[in-house]
Every structure is written in structure tokens, then in C-alpha cells.
CHARMM-style PDB file with segment names, atoms N, HN, CA, C and O in Angstrom:
ATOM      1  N   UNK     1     104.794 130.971  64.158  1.00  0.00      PROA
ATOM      2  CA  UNK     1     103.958 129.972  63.514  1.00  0.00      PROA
ATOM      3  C   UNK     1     103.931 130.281  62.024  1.00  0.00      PROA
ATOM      4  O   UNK     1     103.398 131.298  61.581  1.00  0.00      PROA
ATOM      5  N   UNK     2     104.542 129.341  61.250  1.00  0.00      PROA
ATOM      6  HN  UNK     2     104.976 128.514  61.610  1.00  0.00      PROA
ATOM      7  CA  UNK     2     104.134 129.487  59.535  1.00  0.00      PROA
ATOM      8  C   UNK     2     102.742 128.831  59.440  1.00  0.00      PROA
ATOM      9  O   UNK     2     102.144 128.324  60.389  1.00  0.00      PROA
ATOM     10  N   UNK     3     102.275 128.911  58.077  1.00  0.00      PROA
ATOM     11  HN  UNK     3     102.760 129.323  57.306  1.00  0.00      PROA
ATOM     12  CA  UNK     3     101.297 128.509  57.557  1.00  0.00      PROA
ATOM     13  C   UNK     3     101.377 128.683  55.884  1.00  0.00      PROA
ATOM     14  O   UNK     3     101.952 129.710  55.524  1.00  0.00      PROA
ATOM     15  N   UNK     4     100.998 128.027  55.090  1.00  0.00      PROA
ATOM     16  HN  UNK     4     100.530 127.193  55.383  1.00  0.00      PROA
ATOM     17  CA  UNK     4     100.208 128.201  53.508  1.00  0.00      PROA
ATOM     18  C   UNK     4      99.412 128.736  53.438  1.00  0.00      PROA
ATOM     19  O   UNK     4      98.703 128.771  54.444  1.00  0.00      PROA
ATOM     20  N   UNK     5      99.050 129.379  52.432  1.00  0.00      PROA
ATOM     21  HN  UNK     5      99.625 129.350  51.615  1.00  0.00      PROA
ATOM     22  CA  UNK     5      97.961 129.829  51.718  1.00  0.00      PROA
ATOM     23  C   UNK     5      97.518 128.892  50.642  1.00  0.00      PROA
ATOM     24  O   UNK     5      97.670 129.236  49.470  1.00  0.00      PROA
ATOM     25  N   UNK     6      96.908 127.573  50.979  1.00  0.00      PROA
ATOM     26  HN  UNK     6      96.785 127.293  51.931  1.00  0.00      PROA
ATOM     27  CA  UNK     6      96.160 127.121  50.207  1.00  0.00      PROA
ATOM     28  C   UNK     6      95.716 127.393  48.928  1.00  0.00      PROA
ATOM     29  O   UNK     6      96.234 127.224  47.824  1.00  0.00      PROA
ATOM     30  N   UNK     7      94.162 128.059  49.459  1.00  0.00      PROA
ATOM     31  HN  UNK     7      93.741 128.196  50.356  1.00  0.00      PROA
ATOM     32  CA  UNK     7      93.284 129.091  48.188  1.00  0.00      PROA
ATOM     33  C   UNK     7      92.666 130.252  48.842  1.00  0.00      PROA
ATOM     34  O   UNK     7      92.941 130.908  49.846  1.00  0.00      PROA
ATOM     35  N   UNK     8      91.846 130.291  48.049  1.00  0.00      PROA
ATOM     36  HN  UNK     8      91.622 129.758  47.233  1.00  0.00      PROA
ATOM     37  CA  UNK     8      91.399 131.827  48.382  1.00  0.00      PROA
ATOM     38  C   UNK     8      89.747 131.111  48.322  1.00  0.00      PROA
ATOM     39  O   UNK     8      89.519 130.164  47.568  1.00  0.00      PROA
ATOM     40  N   UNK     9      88.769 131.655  49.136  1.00  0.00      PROA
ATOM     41  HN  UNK     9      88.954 132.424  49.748  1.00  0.00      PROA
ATOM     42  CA  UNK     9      87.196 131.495  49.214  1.00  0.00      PROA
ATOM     43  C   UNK     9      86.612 132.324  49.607  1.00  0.00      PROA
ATOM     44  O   UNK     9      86.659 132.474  50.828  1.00  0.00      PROA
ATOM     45  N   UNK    10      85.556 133.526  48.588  1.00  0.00      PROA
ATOM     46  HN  UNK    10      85.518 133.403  47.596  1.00  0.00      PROA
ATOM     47  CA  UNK    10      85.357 134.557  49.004  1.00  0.00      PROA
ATOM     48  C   UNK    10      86.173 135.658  50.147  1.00  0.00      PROA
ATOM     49  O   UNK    10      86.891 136.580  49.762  1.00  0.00      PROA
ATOM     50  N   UNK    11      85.996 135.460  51.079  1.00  0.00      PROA
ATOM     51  HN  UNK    11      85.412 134.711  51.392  1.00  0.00      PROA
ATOM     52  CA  UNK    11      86.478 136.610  52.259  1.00  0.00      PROA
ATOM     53  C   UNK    11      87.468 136.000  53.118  1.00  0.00      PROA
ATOM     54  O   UNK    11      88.048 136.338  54.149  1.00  0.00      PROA
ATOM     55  N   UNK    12      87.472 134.834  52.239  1.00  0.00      PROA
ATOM     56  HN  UNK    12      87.001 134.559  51.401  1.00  0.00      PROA
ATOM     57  CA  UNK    12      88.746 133.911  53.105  1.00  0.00      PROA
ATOM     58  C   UNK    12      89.841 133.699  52.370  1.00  0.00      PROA
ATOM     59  O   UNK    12      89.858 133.924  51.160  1.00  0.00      PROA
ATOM     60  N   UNK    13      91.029 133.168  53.146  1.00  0.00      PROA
ATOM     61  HN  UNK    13      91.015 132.986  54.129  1.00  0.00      PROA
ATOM     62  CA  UNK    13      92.027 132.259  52.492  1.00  0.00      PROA
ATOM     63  C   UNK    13      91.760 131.462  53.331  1.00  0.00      PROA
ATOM     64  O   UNK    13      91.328 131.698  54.459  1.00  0.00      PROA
ATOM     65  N   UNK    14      92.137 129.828  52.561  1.00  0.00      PROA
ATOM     66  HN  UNK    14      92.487 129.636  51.644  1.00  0.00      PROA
ATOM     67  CA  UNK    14      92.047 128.845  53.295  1.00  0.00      PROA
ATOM     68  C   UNK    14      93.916 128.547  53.418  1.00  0.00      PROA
ATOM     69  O   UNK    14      94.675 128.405  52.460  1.00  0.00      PROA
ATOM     70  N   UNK    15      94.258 128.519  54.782  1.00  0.00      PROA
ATOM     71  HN  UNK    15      93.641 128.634  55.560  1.00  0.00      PROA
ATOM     72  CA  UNK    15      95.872 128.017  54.757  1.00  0.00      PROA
ATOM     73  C   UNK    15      95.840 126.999  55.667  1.00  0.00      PROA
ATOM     74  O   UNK    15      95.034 127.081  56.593  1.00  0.00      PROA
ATOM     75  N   UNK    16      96.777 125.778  55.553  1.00  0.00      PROA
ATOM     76  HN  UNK    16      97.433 125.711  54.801  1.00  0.00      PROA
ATOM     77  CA  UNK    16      97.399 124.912  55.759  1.00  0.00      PROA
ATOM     78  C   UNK    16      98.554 125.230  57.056  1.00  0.00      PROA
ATOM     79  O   UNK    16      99.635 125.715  56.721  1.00  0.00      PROA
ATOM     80  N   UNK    17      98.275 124.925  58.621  1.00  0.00      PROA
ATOM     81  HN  UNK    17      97.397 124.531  58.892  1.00  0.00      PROA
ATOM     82  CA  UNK    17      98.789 125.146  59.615  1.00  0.00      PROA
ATOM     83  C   UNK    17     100.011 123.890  59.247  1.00  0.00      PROA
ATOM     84  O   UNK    17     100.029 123.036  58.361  1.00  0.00      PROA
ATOM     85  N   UNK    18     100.907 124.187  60.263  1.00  0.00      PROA
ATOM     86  HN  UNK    18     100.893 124.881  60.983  1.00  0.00      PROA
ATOM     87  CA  UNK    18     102.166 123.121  60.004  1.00  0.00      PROA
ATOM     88  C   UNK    18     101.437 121.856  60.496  1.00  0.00      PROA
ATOM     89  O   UNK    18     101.529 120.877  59.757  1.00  0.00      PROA
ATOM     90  N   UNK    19     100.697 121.722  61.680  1.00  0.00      PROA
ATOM     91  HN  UNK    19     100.622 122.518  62.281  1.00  0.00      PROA
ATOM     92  CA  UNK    19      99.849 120.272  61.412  1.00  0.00      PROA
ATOM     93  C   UNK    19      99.233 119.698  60.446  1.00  0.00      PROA
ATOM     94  O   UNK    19      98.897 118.513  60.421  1.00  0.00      PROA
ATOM     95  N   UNK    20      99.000 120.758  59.349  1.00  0.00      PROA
ATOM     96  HN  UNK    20      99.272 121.720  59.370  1.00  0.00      PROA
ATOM     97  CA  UNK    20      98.234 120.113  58.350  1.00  0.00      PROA
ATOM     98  C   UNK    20      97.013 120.880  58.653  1.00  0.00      PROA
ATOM     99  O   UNK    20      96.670 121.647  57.754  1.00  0.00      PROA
ATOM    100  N   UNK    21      96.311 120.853  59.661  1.00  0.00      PROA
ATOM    101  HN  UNK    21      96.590 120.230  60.392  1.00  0.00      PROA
ATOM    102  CA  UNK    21      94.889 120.907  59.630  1.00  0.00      PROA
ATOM    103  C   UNK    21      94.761 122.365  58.780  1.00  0.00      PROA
ATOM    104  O   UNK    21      95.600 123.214  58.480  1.00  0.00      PROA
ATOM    105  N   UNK    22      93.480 122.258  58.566  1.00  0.00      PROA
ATOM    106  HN  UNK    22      92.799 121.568  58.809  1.00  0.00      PROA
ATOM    107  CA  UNK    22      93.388 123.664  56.664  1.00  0.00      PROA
ATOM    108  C   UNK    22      92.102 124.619  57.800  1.00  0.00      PROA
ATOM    109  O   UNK    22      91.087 124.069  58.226  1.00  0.00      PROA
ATOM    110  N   UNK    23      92.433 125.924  58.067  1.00  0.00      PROA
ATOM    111  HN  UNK    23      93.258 126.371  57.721  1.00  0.00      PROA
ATOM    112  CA  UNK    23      91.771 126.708  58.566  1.00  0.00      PROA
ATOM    113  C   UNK    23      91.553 128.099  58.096  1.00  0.00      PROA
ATOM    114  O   UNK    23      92.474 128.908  58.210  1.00  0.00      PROA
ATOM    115  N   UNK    24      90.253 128.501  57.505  1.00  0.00      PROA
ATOM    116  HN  UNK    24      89.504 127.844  57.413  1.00  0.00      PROA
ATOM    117  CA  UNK    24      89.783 129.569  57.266  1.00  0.00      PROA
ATOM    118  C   UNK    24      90.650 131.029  57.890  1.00  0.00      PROA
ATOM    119  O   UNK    24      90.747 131.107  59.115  1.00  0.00      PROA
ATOM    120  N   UNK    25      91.356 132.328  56.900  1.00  0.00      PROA
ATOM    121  HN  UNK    25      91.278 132.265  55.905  1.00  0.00      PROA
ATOM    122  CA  UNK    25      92.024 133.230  57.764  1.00  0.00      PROA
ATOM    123  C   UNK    25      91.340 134.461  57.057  1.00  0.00      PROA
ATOM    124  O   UNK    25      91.573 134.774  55.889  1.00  0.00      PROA
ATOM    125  N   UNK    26      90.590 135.033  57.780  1.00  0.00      PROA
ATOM    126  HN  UNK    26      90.402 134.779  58.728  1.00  0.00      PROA
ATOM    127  CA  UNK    26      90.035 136.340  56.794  1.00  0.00      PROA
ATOM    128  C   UNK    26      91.282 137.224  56.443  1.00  0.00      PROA
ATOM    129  O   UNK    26      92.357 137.431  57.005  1.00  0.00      PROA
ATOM    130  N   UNK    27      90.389 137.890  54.677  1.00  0.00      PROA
ATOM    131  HN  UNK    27      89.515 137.723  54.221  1.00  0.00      PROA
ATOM    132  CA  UNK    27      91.397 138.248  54.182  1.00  0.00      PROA
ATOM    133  C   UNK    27      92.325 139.513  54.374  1.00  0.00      PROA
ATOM    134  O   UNK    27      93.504 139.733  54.097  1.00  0.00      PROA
ATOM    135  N   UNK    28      91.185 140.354  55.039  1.00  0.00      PROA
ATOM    136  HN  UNK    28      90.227 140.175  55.264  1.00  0.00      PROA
ATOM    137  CA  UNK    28      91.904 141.213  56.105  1.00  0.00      PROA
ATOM    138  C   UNK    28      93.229 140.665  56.778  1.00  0.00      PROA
ATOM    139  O   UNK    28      94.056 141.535  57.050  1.00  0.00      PROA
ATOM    140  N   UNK    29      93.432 139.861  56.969  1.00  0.00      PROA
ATOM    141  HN  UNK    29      92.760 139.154  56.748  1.00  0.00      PROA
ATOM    142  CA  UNK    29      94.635 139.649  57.783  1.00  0.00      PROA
ATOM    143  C   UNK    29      95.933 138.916  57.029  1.00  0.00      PROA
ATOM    144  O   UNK    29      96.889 138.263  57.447  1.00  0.00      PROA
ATOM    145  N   UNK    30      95.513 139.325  55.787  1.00  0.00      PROA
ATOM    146  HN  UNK    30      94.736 139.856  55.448  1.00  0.00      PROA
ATOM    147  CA  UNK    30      96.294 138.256  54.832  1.00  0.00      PROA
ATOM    148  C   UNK    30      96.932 139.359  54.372  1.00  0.00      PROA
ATOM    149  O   UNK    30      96.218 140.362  54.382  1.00  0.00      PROA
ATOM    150  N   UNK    31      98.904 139.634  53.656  1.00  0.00      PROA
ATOM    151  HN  UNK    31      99.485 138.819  53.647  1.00  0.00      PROA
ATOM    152  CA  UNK    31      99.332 140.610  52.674  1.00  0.00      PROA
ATOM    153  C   UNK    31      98.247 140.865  50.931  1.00  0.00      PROA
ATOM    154  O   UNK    31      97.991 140.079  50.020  1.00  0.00      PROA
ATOM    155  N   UNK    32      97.948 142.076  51.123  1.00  0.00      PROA
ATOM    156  HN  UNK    32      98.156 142.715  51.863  1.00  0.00      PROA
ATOM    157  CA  UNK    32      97.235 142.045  49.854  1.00  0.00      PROA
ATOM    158  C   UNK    32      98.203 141.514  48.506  1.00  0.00      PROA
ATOM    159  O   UNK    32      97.651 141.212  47.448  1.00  0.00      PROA
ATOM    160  N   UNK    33      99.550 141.447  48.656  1.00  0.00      PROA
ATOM    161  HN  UNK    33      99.998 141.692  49.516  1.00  0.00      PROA
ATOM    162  CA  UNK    33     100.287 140.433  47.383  1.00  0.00      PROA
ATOM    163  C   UNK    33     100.294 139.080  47.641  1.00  0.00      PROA
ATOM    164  O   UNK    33     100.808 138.342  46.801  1.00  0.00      PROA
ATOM    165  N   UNK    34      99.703 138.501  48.894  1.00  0.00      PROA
ATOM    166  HN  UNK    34      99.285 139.101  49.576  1.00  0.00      PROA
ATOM    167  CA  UNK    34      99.886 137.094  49.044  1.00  0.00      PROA
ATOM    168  C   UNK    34      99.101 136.478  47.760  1.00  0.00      PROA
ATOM    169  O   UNK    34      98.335 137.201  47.121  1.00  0.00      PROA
ATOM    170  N   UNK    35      99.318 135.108  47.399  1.00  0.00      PROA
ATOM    171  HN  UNK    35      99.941 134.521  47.918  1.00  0.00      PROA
ATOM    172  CA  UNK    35      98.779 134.293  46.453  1.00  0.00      PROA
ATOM    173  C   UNK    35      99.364 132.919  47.053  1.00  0.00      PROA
ATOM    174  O   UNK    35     100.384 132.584  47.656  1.00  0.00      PROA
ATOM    175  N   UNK    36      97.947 132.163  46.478  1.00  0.00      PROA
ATOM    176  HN  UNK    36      97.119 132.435  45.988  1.00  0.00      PROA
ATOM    177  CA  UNK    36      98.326 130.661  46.414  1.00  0.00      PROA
ATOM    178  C   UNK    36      99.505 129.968  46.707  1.00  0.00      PROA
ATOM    179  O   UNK    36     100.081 129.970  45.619  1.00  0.00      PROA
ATOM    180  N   UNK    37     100.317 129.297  47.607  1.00  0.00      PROA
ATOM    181  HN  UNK    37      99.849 129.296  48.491  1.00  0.00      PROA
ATOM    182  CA  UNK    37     101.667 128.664  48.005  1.00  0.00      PROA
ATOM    183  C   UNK    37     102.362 129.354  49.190  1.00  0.00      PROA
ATOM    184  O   UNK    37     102.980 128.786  50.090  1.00  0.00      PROA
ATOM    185  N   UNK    38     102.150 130.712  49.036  1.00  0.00      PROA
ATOM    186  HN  UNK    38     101.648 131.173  48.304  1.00  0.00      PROA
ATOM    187  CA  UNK    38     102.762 132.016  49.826  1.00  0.00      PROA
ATOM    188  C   UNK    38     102.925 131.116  51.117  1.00  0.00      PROA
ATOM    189  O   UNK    38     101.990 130.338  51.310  1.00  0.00      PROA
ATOM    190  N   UNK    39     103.857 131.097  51.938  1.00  0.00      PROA
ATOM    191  HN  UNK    39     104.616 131.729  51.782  1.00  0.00      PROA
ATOM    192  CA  UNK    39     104.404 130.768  53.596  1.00  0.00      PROA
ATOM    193  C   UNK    39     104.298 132.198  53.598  1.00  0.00      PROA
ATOM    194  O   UNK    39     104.875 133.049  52.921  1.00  0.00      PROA
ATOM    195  N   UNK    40     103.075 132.313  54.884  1.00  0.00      PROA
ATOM    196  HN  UNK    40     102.606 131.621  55.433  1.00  0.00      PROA
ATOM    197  CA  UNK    40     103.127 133.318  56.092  1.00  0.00      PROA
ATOM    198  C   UNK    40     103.712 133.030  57.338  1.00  0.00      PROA
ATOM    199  O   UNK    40     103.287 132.004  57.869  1.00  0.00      PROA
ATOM    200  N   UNK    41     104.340 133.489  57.780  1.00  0.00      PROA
ATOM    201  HN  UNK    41     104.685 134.322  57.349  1.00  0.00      PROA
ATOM    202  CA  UNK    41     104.692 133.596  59.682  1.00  0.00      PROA
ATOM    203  C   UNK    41     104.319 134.502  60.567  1.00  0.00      PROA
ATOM    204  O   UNK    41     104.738 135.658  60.632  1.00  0.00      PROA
ATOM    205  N   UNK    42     103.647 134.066  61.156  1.00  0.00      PROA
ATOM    206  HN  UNK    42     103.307 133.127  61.104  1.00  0.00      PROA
ATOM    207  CA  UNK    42     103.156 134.906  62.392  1.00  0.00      PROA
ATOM    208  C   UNK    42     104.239 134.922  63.210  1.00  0.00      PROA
ATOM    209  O   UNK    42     104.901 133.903  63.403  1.00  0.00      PROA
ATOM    210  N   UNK    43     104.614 136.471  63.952  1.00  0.00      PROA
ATOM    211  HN  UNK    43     104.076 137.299  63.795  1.00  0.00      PROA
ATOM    212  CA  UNK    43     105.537 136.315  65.295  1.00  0.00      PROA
ATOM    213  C   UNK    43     104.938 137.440  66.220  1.00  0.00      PROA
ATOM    214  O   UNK    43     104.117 138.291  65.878  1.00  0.00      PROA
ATOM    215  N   UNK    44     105.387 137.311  67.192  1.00  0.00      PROA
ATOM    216  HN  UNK    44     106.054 136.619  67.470  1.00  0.00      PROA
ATOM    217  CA  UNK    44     105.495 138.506  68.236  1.00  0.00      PROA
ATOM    218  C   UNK    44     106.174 139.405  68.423  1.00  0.00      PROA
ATOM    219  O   UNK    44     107.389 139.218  68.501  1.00  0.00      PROA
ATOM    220  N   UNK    45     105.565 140.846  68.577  1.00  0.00      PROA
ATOM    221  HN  UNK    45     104.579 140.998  68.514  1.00  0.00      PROA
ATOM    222  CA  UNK    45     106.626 141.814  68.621  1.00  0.00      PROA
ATOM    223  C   UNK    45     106.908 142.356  69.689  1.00  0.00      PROA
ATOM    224  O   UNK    45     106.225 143.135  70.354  1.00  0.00      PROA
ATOM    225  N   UNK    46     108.075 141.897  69.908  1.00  0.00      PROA
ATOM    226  HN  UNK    46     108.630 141.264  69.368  1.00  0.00      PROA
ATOM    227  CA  UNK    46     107.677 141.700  71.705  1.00  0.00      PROA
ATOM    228  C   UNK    46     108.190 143.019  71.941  1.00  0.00      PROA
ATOM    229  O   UNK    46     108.127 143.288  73.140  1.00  0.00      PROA
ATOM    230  N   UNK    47     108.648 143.890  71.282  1.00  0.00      PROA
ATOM    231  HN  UNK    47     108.699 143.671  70.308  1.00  0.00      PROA
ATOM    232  CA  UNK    47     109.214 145.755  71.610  1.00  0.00      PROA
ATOM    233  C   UNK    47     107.455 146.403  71.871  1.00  0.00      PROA
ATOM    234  O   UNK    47     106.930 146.755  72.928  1.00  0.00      PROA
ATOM    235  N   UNK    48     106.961 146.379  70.667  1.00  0.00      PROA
ATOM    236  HN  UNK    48     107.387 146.093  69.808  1.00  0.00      PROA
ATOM    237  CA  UNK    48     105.628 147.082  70.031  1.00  0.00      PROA
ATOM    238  C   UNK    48     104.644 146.400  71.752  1.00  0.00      PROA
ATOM    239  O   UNK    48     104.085 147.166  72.538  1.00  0.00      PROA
ATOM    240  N   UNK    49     104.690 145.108  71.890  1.00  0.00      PROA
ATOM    241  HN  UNK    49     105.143 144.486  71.252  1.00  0.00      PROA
ATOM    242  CA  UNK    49     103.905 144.447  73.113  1.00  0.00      PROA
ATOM    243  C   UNK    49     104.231 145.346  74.454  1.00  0.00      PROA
ATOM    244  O   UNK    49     103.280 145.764  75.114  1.00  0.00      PROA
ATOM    245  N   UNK    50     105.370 145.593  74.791  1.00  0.00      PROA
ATOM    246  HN  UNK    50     106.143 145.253  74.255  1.00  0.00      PROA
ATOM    247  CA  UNK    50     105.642 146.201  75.884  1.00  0.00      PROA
ATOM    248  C   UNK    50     105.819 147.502  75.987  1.00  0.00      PROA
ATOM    249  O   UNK    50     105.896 148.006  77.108  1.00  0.00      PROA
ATOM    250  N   UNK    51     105.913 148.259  74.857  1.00  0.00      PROA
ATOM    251  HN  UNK    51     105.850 147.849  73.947  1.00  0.00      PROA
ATOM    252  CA  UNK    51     105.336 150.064  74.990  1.00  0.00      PROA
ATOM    253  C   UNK    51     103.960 149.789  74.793  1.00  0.00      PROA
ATOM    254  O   UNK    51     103.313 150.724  75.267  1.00  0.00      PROA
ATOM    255  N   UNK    52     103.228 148.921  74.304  1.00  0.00      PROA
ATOM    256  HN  UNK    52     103.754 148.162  73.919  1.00  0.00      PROA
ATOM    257  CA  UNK    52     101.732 148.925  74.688  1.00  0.00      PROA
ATOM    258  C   UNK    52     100.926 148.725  76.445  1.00  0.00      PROA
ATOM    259  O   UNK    52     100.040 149.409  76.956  1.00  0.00      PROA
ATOM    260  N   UNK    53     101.605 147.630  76.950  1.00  0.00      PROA
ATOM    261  HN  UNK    53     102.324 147.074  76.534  1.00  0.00      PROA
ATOM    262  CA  UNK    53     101.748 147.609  78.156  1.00  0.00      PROA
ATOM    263  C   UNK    53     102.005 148.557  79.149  1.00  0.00      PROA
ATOM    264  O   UNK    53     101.277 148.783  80.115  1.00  0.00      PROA
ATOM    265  N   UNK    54     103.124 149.135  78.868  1.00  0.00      PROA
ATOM    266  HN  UNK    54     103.716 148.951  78.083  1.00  0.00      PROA
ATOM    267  CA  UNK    54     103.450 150.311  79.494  1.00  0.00      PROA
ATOM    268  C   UNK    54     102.172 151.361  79.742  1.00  0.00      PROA
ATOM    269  O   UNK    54     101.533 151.677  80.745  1.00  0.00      PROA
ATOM    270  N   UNK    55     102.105 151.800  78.131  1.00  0.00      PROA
ATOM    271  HN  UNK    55     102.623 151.542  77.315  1.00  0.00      PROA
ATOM    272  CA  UNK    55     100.746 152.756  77.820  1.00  0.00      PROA
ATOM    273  C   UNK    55      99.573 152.393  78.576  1.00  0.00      PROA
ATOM    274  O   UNK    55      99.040 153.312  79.198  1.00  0.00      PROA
ATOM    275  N   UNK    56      99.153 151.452  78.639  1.00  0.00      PROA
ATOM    276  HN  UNK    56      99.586 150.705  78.134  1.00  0.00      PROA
ATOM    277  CA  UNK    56      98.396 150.844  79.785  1.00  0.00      PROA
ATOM    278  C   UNK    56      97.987 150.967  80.561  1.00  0.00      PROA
ATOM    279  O   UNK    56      96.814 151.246  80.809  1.00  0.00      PROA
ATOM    280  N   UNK    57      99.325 150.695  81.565  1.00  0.00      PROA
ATOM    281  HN  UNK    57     100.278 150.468  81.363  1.00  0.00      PROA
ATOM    282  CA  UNK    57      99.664 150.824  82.919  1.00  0.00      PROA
ATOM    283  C   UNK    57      99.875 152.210  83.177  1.00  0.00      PROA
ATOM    284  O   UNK    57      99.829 152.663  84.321  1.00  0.00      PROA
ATOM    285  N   UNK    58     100.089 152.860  82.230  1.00  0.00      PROA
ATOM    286  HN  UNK    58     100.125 152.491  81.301  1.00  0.00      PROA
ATOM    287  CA  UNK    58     100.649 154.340  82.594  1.00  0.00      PROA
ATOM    288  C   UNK    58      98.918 154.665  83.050  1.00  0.00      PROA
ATOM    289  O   UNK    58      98.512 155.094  84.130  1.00  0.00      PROA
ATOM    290  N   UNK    59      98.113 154.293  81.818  1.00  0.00      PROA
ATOM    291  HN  UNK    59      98.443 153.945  80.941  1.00  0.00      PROA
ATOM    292  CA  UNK    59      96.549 155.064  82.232  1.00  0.00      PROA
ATOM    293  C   UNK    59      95.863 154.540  83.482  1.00  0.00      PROA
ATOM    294  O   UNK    59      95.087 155.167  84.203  1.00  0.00      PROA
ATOM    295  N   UNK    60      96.297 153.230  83.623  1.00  0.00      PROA
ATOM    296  HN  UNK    60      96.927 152.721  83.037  1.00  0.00      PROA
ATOM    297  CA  UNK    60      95.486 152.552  84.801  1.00  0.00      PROA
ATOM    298  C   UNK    60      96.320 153.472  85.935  1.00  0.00      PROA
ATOM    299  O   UNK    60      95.633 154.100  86.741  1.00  0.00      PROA
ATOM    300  N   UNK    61      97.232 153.531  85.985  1.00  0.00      PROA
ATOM    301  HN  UNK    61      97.789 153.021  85.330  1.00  0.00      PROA
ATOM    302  CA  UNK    61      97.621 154.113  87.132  1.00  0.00      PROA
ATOM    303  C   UNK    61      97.624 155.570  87.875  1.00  0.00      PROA
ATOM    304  O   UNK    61      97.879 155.906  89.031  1.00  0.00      PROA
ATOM    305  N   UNK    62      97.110 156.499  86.351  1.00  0.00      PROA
ATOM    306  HN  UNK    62      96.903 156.226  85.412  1.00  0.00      PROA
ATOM    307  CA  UNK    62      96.682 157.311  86.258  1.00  0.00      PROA
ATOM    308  C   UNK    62      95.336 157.710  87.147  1.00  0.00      PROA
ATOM    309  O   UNK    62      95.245 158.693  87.883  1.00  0.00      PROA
ATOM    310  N   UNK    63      94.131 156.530  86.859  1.00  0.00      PROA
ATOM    311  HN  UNK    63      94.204 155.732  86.261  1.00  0.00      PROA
ATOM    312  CA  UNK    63      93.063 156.638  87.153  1.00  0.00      PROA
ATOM    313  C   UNK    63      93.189 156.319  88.801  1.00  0.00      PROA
ATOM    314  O   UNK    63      92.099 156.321  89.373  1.00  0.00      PROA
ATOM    315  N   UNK    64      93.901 156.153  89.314  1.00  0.00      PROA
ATOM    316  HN  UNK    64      94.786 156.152  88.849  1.00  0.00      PROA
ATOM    317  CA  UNK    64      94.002 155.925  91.220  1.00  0.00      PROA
ATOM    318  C   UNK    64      95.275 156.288  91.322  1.00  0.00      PROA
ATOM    319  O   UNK    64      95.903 155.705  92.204  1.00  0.00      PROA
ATOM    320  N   UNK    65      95.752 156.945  90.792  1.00  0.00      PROA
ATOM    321  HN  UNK    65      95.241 157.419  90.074  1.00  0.00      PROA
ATOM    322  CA  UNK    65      96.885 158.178  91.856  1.00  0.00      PROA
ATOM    323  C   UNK    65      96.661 159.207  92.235  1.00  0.00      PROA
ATOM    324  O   UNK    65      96.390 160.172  91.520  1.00  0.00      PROA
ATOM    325  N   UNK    66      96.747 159.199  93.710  1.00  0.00      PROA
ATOM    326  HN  UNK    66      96.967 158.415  94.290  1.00  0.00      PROA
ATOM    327  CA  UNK    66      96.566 160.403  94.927  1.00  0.00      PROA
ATOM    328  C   UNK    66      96.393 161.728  94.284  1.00  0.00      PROA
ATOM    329  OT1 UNK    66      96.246 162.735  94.976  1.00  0.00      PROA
TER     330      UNK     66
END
């Protein structure tokens, strides 16, 4: 998913989803060099997702083995 960075409002950026619709993204989650125009993309990391999973499952399975 891309998006704009609009503007900036206090603790927010306001960015521009590819529908258009304009939604508040705290700035925590924003690159501290982003500015005004910047295209962000969100993706999945689908390596990082499944050694997390794993890790997981390793503990859950931990907790009820014989």
C-alpha cells in the first residue's frame, strides 16, 4: 500500500491513501526524513513474519510438551 504525506499536524502526518481518502498516521510511524509529497509504502515481510511465528509456536508448544 503507498500513500502521501500530505502535511504534518502536531503528532501527526496527514497522508493521502491511493483512494484519496486523507488519514491521520502518527509520527512515530513515519521516516524521521520524510517531508511533505514523500510516497511511503507499506509491505510485508513475509521472512521477519514467519521466524516470528515460528518463535511462537516454538513457546506455545513448549508450554504442553510431555
Amino acid at each position: 500500500m503507498k500513500f502521501t504525506i500530505d502535511r504534518f499536524e502536531g503528532d501527526f502526518a496527514v497522508v493521502e491513501l491511493e483512494d484519496r481518502e486523507m488519514v491521520d498516521l502518527p509520527l512515530s510511524l513515519v521516516p524521521e526524513n520524510a517531508k511533505e509529497g514523500d510516497i511511503l509504502n507499506i509491505t510485508i515481510d513475509k521472512n521477519a513474519s514467519e521466524i516470528r511465528r515460528k518463535r511462537i509456536q516454538d513457546k506455545f508448544d513448549s508450554l504442553f510438551s510431555d
